[in-house]
C-alpha positions as CSV (number, residue, x, y, z in Angstrom):
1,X,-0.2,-5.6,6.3
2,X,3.4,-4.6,5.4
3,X,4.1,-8.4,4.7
4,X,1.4,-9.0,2.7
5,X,2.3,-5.6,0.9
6,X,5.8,-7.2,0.0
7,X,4.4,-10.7,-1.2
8,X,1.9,-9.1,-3.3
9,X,4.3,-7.2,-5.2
10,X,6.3,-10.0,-6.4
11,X,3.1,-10.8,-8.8
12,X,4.1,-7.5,-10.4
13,X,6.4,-6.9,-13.4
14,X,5.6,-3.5,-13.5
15,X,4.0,-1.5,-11.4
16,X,2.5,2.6,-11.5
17,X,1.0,4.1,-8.1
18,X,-0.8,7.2,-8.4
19,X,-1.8,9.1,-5.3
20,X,-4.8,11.2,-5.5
21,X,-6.1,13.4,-2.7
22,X,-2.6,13.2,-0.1
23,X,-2.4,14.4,3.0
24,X,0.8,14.7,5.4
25,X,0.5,15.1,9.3
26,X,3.7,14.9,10.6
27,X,3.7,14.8,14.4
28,X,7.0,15.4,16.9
29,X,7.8,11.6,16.7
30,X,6.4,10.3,13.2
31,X,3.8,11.6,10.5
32,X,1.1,10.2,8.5
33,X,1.0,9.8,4.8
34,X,-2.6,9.3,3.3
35,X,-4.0,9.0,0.0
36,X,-6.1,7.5,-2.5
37,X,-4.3,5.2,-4.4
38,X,-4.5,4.4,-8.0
39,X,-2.5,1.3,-9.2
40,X,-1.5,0.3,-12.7
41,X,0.3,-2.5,-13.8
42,X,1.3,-5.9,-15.5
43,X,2.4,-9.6,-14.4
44,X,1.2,-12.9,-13.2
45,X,-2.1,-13.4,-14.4
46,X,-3.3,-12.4,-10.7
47,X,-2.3,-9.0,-11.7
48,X,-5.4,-7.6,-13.5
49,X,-7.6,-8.7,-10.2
50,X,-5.3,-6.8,-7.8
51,X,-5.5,-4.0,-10.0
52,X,-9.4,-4.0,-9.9
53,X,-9.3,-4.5,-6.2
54,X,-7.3,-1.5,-5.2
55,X,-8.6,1.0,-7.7
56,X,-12.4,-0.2,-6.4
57,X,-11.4,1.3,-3.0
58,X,-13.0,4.5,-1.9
59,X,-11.2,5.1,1.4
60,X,-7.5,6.8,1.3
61,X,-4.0,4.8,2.8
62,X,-2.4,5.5,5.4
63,X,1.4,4.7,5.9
64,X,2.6,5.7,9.5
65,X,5.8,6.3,9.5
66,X,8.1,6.2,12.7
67,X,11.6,9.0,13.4
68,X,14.0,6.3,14.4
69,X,16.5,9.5,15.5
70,X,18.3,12.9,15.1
71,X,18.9,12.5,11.6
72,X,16.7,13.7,8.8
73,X,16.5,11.2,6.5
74,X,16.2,8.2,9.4
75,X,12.5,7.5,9.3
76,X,11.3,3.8,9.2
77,X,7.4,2.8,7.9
78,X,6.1,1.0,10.6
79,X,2.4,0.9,9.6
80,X,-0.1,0.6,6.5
81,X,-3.8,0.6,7.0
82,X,-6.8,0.9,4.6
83,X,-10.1,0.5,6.4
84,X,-12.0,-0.3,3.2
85,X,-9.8,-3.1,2.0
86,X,-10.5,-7.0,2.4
87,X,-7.1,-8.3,3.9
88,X,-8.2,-11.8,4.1
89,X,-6.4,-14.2,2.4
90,X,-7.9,-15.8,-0.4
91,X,-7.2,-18.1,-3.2
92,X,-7.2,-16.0,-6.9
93,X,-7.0,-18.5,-10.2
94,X,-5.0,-21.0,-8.3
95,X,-2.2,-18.2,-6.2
96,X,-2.4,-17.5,-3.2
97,X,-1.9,-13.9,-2.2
């Protein structure tokens, strides 16, 4: 999901995330960041479809993240998950994405 986070992005020339509703659990080895996400933006011409997409969802995100050590500010992402999005690859005006 991270992967396909990153090649989506590259569609975007600019981009505005707005999270509604957040919630932090943060556990001994990691926490949880969720949230509904609004998304605003402009780009590629599959840029207005994203947009649509993710606003459309109802159901928050959740990035896991992981403490990689001692230090405070050493914390890597090591999962995104959305149970109401489609993650299926699929052909938009002639993109992939």
């Amino acid at each position: 999901m991270i992967n396909r986070l990153r090649f989506g992005l590259r569609f975007f020339n600019t981009l505005t995330i707005t999270a509604k509703e957040t919630r932090i659990q943060v556990e001994e080895s990691g926490a949880i960041w969720s949230a509904r996400v609004q998304i605003a933006g402009a780009g590629s011409d599959v840029v207005p479809q994203a947009v649509e997409e993710i606003n459309r969802l109802t159901t928050p995100f959740e990035l896991r993240w992981q403490k990689q050590s001692w230090k405070p500010l050493d914390w890597k992402l090591g999962r995104l998950v959305t149970r109401s999005c489609s993650c299926r690859r699929r052909r938009i005006e002639g993109d992939a994405w």
